[in-house]
N, C-alpha and C positions, 0 to 999 in steps of 0.2 A: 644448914646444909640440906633438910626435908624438903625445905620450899623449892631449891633453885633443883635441886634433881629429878620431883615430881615435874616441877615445868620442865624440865630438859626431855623426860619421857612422853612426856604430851606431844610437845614439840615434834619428837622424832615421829609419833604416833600417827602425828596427822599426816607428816611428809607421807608414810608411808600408806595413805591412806587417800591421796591425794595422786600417787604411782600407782596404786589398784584400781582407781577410777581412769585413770588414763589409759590401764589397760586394757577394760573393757573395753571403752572408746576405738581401743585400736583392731578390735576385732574385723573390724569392718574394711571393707577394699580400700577404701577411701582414708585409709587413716591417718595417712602423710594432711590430709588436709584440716583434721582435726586441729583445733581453735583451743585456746587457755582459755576462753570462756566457757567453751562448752564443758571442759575439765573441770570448773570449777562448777557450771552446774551441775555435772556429775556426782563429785564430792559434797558436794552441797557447804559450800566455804564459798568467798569473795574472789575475786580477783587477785586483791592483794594479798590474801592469805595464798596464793599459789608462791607470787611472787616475794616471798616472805621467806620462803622455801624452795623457790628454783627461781634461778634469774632467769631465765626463757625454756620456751618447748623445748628447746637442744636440750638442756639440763636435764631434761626430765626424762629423753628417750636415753641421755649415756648413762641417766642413775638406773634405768629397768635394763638394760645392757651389761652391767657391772654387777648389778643382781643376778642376773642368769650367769652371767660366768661366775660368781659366786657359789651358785649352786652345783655349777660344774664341777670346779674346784672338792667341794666339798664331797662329790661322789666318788673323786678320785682318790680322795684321803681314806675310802673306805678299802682301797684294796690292796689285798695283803703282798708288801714290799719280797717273800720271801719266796713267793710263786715262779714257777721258770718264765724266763723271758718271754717267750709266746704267749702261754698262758696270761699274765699279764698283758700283753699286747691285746688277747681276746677281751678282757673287763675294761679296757680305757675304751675301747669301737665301742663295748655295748652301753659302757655310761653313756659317753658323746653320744650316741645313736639316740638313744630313750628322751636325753633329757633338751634333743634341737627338733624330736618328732612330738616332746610331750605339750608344746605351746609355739602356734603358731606365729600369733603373735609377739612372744619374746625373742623365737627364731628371727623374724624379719627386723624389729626394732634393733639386733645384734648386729646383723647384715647392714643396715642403713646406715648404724655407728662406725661400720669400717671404712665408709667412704672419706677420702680426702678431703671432699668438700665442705663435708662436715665438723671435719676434726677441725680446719681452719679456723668455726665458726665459736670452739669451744673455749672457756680460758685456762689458760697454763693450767691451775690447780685442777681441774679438772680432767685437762687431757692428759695429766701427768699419773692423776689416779688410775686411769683407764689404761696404759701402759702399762703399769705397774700389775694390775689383776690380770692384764693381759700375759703378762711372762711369766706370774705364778702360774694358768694354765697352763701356758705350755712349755715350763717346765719338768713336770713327770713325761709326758711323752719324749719331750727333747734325751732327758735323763735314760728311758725305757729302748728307746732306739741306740743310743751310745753305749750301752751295757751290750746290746744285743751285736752291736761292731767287736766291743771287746771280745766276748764270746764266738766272732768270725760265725754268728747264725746273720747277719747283714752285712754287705761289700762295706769297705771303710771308702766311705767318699762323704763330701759335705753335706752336714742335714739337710743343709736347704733344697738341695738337687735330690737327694736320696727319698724327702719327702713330698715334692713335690706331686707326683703322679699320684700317693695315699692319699692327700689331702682334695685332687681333682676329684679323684673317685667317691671319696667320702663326701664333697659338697655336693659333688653331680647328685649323687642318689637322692641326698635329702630335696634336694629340690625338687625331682623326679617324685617323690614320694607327696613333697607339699604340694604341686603344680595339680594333683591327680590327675598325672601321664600315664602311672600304672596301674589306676582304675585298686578297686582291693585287693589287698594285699596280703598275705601273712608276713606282718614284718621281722620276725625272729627268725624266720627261712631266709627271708630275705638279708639279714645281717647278716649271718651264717655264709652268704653266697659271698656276698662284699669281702669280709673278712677273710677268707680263701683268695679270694682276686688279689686285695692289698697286700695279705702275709707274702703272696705266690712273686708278686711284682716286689717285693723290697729281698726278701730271699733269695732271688733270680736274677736281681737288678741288671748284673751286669755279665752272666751269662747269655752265648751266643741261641740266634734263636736257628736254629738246627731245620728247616724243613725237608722232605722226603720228595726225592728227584730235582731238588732248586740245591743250590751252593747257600752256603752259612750266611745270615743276615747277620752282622755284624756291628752296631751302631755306635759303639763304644769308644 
């Protein structure tokens, strides 16, 4: 049993070793264009050692994609389930926030895995994993927001509509943020502002929007 689980450790060891070398790789603007060879001379392994461990580049961007929602995941485990709903609502914005402003590269390797076109490309077992980490994520928020309908602090309408507008907001910015549209920043003022917009638009959702000397805007 020593033998076959030191190699099974190696093994993972390298895979993951061979995902850190590709991340570096993908630093660069150009990174869609990066080559399995280059990867490999990165790692400093074979070819076939890549392919040994990921059947193609796809593989290799849904495994650093699956890691970062991992990580996700994992910051959202840290927060305490007994907090009021808002309050909570504030620690899932500032994990999300931190941990898609903390690597750009992971950010965009995440973004590239959502395409359609991609996911075509992947196999079953694979894209089946990637779903699956995917609805662990967003399940606390799904959960976070349904609590907060119970408690009538958000309209009872469908998540999907209900989060719709949060989720524009919150990709807009980060983009805005990665693009550097907004030049320096203080990102923690800046969350702060976001977090007021999104709480203010799920809270108000479906309140009339009232202006002074115009008749009620109504869109509901």
């Amino acid at each position: 049993m020593t033998i076959p689980s030191r190699k099974s450790r190696q093994f993972e060891l390298r895979g993951q070793e061979i995902l850190d070398a590709a991340l570096v790789l993908f630093e660069s603007e150009s990174w869609e264009e990066v080559t399995v060879a280059e990867i490999a001379q990165q790692a400093e392994v074979g070819k076939g050692t890549i392919y040994k461990h990921f059947a193609s580049k796809d593989e290799i961007y849904a495994q650093l994609a699956m890691y970062f929602q991992r990580q996700i995941l994992a910051r959202f485990s840290t927060i305490d389930s007994r907090l009021p709903v808002i309050e909570r609502f504030r620690q899932h914005m500032h994990a999300a926030w931190e941990m898609h402003l903390s690597s750009k590269e992971l950010h965009r390797v995440f973004l590239y895995c959502s395409r359609p076109g991609f996911r075509s490309r992947l196999s079953t077992i694979t894209l089946s994993d990637m779903q699956a980490i995917e609805q662990q994520v967003a399940q606390p928020t799904h959960l976070l927001i349904a609590e907060g309908i119970e408690q009538g602090i958000f309209p009872p309408k469908p998540l999907a509509k209900l989060l719709f507008g949060a989720q524009s907001a919150f990709w807009g910015a980060i983009q805005l943020v990665w693009s550097g549209y907004l030049g320096e920043i203080d990102q923690a003022e800046h969350l702060d502002e976001l977090t007021r917009f999104i709480l203010a638009g799920l809270i108000y959702h479906d309140q009339p929007i009232d202006l002074p000397g115009r008749s009620t805007l109504d869109e509901s």
